[in-house]
VOBA-1610 file (N, C-alpha, C; in pm, whole numbers, padded with zeros to 5 digits, always signed):
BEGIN
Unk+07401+11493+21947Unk+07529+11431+21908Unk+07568+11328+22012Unk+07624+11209+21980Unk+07635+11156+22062Unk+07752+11139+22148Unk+07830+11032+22234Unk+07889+11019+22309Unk+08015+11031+22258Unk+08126+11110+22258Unk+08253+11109+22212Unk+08248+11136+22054Unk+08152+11243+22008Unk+08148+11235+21907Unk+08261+11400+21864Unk+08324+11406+21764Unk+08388+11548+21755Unk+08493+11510+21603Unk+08587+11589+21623Unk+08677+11581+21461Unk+08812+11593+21533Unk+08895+11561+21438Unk+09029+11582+21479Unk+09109+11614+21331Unk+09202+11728+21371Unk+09291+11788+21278Unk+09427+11745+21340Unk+09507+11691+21223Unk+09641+11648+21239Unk+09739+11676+21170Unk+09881+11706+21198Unk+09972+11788+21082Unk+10005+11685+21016Unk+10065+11694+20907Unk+10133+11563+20886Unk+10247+11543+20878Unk+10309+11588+20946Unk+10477+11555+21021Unk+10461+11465+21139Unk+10290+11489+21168Unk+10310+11398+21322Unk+10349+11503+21414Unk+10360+11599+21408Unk+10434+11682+21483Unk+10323+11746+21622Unk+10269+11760+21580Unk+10118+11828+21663Unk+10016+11728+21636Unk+09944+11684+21734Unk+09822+11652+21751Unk+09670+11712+21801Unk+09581+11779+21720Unk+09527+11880+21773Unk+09356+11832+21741Unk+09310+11810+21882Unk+09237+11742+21920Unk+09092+11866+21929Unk+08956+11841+21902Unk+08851+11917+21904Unk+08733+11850+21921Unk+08678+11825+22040Unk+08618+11745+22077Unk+08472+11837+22087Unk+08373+11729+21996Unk+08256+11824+22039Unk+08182+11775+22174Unk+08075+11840+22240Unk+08096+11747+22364Unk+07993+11610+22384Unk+07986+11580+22441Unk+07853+11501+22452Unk+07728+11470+22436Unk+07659+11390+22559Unk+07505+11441+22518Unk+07498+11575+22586Unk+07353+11692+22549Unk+07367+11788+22554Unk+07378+11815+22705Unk+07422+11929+22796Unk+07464+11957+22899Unk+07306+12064+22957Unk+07258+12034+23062Unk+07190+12122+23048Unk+07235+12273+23130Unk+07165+12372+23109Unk+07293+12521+23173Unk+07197+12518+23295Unk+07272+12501+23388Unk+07188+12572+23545Unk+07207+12712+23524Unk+07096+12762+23586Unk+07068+12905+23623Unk+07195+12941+23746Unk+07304+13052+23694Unk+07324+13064+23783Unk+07360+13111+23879Unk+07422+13144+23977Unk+07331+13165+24108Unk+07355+13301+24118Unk+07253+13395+24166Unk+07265+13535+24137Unk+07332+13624+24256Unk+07414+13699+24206Unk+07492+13750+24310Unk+07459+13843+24386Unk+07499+13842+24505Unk+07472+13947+24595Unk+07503+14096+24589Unk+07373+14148+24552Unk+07428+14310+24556Unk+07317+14342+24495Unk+07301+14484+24505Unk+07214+14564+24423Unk+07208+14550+24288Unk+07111+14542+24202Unk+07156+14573+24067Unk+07226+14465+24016Unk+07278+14361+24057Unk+07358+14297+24012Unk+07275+14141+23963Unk+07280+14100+23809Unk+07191+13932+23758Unk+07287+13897+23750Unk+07257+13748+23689Unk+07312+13642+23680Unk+07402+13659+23508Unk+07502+13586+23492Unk+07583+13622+23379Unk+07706+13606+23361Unk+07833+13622+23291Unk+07966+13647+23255Unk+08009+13749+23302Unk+08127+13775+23376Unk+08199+13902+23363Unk+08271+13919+23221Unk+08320+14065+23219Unk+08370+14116+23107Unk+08505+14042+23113Unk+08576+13979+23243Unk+08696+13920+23211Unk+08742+13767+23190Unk+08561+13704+23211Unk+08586+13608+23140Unk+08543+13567+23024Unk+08468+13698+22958Unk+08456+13668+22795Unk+08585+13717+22743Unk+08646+13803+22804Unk+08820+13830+22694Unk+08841+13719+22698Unk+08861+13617+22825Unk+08931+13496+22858Unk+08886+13399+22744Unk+08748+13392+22694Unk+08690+13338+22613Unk+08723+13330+22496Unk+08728+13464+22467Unk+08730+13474+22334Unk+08914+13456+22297Unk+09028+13452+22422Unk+09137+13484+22350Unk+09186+13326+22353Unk+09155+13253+22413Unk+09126+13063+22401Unk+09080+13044+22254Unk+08929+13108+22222Unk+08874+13090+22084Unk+09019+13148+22002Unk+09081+13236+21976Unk+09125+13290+21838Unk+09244+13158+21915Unk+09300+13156+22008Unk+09403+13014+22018Unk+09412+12877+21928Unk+09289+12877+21980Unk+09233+12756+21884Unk+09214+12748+21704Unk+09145+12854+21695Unk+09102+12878+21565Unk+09260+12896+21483Unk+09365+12982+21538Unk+09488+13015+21441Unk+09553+12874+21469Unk+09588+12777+21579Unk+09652+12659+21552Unk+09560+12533+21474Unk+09387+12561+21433Unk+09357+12473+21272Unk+09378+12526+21194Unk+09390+12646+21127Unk+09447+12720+21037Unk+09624+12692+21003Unk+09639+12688+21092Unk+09801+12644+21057Unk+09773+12530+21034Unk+09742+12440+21085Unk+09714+12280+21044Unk+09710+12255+20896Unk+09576+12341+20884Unk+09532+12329+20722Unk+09654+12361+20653Unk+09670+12455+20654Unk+09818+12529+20603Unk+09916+12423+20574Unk+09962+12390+20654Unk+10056+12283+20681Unk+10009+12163+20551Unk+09900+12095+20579Unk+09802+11986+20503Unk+09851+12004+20325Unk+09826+12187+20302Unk+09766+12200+20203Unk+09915+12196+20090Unk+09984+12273+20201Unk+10151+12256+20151Unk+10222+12090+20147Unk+10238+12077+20250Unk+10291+11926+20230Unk+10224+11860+20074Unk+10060+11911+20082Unk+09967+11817+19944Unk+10049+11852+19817Unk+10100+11986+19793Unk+10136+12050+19657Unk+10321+11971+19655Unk+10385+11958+19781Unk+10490+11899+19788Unk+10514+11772+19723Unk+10372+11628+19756Unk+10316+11542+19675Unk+10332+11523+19573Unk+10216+11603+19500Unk+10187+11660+19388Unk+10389+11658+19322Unk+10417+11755+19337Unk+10564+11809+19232Unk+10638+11652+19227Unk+10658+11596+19404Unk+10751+11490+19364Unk+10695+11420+19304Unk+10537+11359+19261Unk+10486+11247+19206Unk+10497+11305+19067Unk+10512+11434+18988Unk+10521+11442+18872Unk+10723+11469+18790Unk+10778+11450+18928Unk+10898+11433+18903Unk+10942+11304+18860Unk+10877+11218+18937Unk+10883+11086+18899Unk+10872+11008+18820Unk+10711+11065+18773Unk+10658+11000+18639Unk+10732+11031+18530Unk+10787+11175+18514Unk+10882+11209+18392Unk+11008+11140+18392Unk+11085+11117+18520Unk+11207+11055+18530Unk+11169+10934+18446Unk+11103+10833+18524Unk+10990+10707+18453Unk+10985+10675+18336Unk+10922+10821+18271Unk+10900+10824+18136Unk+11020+10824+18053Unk+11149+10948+18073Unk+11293+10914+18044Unk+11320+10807+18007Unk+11344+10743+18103Unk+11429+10639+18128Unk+11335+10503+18034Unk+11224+10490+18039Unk+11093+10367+17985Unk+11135+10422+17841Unk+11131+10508+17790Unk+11193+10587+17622Unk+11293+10524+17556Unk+11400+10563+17680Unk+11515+10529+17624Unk+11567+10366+17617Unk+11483+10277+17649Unk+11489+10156+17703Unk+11425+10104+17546Unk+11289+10214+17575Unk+11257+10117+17429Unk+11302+10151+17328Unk+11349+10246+17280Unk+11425+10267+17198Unk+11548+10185+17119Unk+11632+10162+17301Unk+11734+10091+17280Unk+11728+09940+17239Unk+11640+09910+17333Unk+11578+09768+17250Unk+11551+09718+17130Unk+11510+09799+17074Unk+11476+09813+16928Unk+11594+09877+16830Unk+11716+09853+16883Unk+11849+09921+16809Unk+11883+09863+16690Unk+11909+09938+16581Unk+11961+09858+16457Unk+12083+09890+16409Unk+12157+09783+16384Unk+12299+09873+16347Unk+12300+09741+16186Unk+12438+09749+16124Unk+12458+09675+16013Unk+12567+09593+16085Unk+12537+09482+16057Unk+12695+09391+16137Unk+12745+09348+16038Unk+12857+09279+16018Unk+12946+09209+15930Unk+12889+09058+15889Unk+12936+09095+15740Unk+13010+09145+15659Unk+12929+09240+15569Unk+12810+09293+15568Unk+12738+09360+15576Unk+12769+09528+15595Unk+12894+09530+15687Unk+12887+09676+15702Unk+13080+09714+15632Unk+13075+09817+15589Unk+13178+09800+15521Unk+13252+09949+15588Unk+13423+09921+15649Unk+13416+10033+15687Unk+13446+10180+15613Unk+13456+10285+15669Unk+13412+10406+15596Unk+13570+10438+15548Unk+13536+10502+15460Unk+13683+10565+15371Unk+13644+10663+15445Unk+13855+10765+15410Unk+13878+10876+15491Unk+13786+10974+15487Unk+13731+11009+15358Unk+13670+11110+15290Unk+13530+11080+15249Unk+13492+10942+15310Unk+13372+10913+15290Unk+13273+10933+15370Unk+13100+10950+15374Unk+13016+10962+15433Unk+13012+10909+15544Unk+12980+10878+15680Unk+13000+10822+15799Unk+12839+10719+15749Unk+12877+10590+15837Unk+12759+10509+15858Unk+12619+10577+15880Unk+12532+10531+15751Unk+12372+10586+15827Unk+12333+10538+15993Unk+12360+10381+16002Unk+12348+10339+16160Unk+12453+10344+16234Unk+12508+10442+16232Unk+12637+10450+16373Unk+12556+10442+16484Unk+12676+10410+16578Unk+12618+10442+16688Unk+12738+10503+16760Unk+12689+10645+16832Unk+12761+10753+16839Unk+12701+10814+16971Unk+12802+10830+17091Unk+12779+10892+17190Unk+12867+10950+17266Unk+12847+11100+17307Unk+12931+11169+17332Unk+12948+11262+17435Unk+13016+11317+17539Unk+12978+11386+17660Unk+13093+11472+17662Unk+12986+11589+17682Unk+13040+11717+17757Unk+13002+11785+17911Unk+13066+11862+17908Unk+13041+11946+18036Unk+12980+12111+18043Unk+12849+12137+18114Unk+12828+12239+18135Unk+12786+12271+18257Unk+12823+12428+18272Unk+12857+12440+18445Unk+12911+12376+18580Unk+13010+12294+18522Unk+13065+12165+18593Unk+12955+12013+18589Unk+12818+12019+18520Unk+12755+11897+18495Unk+12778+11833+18323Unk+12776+11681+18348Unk+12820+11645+18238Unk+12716+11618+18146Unk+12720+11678+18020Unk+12596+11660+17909Unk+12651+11558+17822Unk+12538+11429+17839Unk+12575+11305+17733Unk+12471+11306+17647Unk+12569+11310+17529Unk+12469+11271+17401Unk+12416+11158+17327Unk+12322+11094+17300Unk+12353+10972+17247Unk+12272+10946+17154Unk+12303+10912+17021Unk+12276+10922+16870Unk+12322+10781+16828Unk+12179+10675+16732Unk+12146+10564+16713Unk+12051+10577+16621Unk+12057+10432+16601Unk+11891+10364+16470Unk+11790+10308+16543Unk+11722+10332+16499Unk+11627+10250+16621Unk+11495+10207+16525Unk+11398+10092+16499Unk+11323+10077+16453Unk+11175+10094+16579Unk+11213+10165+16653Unk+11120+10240+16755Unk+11087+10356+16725Unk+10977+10433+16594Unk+11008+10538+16557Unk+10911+10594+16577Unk+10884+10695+16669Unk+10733+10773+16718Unk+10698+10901+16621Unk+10591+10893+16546Unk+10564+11014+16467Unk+10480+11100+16533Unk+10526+11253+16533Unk+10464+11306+16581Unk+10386+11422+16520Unk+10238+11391+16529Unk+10147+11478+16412Unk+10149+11401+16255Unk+10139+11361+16274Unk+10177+11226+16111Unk+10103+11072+16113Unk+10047+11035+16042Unk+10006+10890+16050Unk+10133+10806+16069Unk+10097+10720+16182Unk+10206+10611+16198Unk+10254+10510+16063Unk+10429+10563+16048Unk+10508+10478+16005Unk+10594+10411+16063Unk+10607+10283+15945Unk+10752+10200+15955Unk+10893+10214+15928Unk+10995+10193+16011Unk+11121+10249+15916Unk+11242+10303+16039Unk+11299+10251+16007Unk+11443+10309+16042Unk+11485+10433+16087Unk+11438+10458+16197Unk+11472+10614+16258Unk+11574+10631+16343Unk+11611+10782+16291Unk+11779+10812+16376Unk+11704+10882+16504Unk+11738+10841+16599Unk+11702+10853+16711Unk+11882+10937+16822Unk+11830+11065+16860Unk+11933+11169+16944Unk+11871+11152+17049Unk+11938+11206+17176Unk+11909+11192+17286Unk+11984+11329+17322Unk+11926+11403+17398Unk+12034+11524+17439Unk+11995+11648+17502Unk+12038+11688+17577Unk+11974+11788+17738Unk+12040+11916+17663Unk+11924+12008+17724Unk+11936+12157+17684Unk+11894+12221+17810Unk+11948+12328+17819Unk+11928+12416+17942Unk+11833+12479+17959Unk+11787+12533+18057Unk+11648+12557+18115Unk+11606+12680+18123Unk+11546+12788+18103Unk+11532+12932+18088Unk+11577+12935+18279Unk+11494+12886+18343Unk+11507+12948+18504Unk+11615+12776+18582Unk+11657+12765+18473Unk+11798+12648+18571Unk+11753+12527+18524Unk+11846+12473+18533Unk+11847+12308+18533Unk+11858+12232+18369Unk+11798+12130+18362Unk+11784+12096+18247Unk+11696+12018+18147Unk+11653+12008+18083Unk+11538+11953+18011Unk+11570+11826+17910Unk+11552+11707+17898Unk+11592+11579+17809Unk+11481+11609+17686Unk+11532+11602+17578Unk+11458+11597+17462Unk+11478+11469+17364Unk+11426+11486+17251Unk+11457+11344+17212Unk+11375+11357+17013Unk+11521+11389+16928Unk+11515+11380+16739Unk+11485+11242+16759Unk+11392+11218+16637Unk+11355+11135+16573Unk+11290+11150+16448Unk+11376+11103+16342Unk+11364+11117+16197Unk+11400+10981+16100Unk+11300+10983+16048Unk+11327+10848+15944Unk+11409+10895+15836Unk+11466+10832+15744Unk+11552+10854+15666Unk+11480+10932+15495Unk+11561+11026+15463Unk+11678+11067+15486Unk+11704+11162+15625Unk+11810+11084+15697Unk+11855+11179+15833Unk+11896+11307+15798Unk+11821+11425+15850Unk+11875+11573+15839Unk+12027+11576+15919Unk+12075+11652+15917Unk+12183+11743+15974Unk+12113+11724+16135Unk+12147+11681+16222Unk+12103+11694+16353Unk+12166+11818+16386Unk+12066+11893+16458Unk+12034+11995+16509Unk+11904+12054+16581Unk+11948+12104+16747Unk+11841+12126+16834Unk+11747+12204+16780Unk+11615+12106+16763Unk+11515+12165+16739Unk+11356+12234+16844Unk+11320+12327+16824Unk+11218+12343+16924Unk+11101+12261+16949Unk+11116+12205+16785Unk+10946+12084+16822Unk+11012+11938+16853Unk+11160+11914+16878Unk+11156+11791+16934Unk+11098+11780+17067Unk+11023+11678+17098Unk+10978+11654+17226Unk+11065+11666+17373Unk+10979+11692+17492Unk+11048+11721+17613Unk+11011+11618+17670Unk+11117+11527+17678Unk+11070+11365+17762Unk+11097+11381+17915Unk+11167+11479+17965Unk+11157+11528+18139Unk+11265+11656+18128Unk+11176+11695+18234Unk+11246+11874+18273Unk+11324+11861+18459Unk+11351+11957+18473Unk+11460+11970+18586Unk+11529+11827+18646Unk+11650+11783+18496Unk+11699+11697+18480Unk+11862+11796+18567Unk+11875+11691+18664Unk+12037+11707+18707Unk+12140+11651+18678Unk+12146+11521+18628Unk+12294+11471+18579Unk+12193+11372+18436Unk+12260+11328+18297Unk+12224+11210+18251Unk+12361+11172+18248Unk+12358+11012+18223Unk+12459+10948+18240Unk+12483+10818+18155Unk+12576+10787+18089Unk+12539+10651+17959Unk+12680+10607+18021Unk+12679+10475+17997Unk+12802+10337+18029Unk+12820+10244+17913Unk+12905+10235+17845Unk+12879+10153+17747Unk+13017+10043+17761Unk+12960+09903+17757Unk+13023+09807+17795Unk+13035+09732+17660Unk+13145+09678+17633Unk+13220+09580+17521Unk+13204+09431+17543Unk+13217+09395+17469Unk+13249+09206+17464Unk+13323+09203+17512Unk+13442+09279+17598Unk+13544+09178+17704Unk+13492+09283+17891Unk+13372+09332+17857Unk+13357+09402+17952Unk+13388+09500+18007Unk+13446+09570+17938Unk+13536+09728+17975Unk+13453+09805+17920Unk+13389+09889+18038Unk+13313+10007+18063Unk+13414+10186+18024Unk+13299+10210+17950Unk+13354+10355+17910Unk+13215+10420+17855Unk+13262+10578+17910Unk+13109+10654+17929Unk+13125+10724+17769Unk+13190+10708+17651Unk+13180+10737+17525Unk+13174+10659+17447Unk+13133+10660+17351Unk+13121+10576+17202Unk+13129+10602+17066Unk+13206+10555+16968Unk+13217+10602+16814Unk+13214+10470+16738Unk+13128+10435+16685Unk+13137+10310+16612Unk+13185+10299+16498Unk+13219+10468+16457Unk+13320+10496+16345Unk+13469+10553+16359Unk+13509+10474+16441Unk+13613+10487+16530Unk+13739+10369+16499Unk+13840+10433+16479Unk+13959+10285+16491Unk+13979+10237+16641Unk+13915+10372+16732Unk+13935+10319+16874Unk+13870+10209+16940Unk+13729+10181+16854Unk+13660+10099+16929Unk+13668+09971+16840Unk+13768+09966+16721Unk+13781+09896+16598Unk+13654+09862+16502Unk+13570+09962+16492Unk+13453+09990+16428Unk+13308+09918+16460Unk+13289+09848+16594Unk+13221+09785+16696Unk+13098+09862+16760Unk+13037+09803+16795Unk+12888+09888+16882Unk+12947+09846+17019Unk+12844+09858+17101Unk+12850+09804+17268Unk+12791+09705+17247Unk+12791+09625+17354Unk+12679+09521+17403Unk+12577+09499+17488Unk+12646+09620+17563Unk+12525+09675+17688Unk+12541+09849+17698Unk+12422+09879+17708Unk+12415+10042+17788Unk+12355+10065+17920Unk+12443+10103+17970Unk+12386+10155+18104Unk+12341+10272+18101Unk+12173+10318+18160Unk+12130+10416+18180Unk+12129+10477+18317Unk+12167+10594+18328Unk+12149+10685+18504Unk+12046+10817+18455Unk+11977+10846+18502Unk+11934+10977+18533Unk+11895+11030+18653Unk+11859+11145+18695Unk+11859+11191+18770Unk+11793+11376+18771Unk+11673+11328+18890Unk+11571+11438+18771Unk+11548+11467+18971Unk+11522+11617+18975Unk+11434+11709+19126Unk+11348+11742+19047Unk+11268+11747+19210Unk+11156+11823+19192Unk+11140+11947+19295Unk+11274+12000+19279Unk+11317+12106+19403Unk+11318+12123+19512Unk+11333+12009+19568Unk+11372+11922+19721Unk+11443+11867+19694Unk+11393+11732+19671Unk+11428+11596+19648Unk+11478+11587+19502Unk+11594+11470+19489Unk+11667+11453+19337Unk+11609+11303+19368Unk+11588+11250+19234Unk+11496+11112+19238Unk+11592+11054+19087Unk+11684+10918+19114Unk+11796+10855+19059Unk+11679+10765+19028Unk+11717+10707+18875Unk+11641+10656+18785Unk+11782+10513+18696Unk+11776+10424+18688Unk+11890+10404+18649Unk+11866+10262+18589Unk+11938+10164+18537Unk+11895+10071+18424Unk+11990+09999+18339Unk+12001+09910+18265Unk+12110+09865+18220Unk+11997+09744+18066Unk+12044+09786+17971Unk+11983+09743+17860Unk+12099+09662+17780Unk+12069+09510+17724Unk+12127+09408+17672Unk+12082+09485+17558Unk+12228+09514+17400Unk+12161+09564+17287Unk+12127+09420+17250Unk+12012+09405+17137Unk+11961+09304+17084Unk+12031+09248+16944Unk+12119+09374+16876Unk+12169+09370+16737Unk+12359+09446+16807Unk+12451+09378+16778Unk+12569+09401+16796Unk+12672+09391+16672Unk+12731+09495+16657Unk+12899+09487+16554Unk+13013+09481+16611Unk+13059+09324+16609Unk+13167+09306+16691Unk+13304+09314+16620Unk+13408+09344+16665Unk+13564+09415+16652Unk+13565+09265+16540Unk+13621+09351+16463Unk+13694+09214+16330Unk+13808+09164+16391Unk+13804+09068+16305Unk+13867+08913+16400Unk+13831+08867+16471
//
């Protein structure tokens, strides 16, 4: 082996540097020198092989922790890089979705009698609270319509958005999508899980004079029967350390603006 040749194990905090040098060129062993006394060769005492050997297990348990250390930090990696990608994925969903929004604008859309059916394309979003976190819902048209298990169609899908709770904590984003005729919305088990150990979602919906408000009814006298013009997206997804904020702001492409 040659000159300075050996390995080195390192934590990765930086914290320890733990150096193992193999040695050089080879050393040769002198004979050596035999001690005076009867009976007595050349050799180790018994107290410097304990000495030996309790250096060796020294060494050996601080690379073992090393590894240790290595192998944990790696799985730490691992969770936050798949926290991410789902946050990612969230948020890239709901973007295209929104992009692709369809509503009916005027004079085209006619508004609803008292007792009449609500708009097939409302656009409808709504927030509650559970366990002191706020659950936003948000229900639209979208000609972004993903079939799942089905040959790809065209068409006008009602597209939900909406977090359900987690058997062991937290929360999970799912995501209806149904072409028309729209069922009765209601949480289903085969709607898709677009990210899990979700901590806050969050929607902003901004008007033609710019006034931000985190609800929406487009069948509403409050909003004078109008869509938004922009949505702001927040999420916010752990990976049981770290919380990783995801956030976004989408121009709608199709708008119903307040009569007059």
């Amino acid at each position: 082996m040659g000159q300075g040749s050996g390995f080195r194990v390192q934590r990765v905090d930086g914290s320890r540097d733990i150096r193992v040098a193999c040695m050089g060129p080879a050393l040769r062993r002198s004979p050596l020198p035999l001690r005076e006394g009867p009976g007595e060769g050349g050799g180790f005492t018994l107290v410097e092989l304990m000495v030996a050997i309790v250096i060796l297990g020294v060494v050996v348990t601080t690379v073992l922790a090393s590894f240790n250390m290595v192998f944990s930090s790696a799985e730490t990696l691992e969770g936050s890089a798949v926290a991410f990608e789902m946050g990612q994925t969230g948020v890239g969903r709901i973007v295209a979705d929104l992009e692709n929004l369809f509503v009916l604008e005027r004079p085209f859309y006619k508004t609803p009698a008292i007792d009449g059916p609500p708009d097939l394309y409302r656009f409808e979003a709504t927030l509650d609270s559970l366990g002191g976190t706020k659950i936003a819902r948000l229900r639209f048209t979208s000609r972004a319509h993903i079939p799942l298990n089905a040959p790809p169609q065209e068409g006008i899908a009602e597209i939900v958005y909406y977090l359900q709770p987690m058997p062991g904590g937290g929360l999970r984003l799912k995501r209806a999508d149904h072409l028309f005729p729209y069922p009765r919305f209601e949480e289903r088990g085969t709607d898709p899980v677009l990210c899990e150990n979700v901590k806050s979602l969050a929607f902003d919906y901004v008007d033609a004079s710019g006034k931000v408000t985190d609800s929406w009814d487009s069948e509403s006298p409050r909003f004078d029967y109008a869509t938004p013009e922009m949505v702001a997206v927040r999420l916010e997804v752990s990976d049981g350390r770290e919380a990783y904020v995801f956030q976004t702001a989408v121009q709608l492409p199709a708008v119903r603006r307040k009569a007059g």
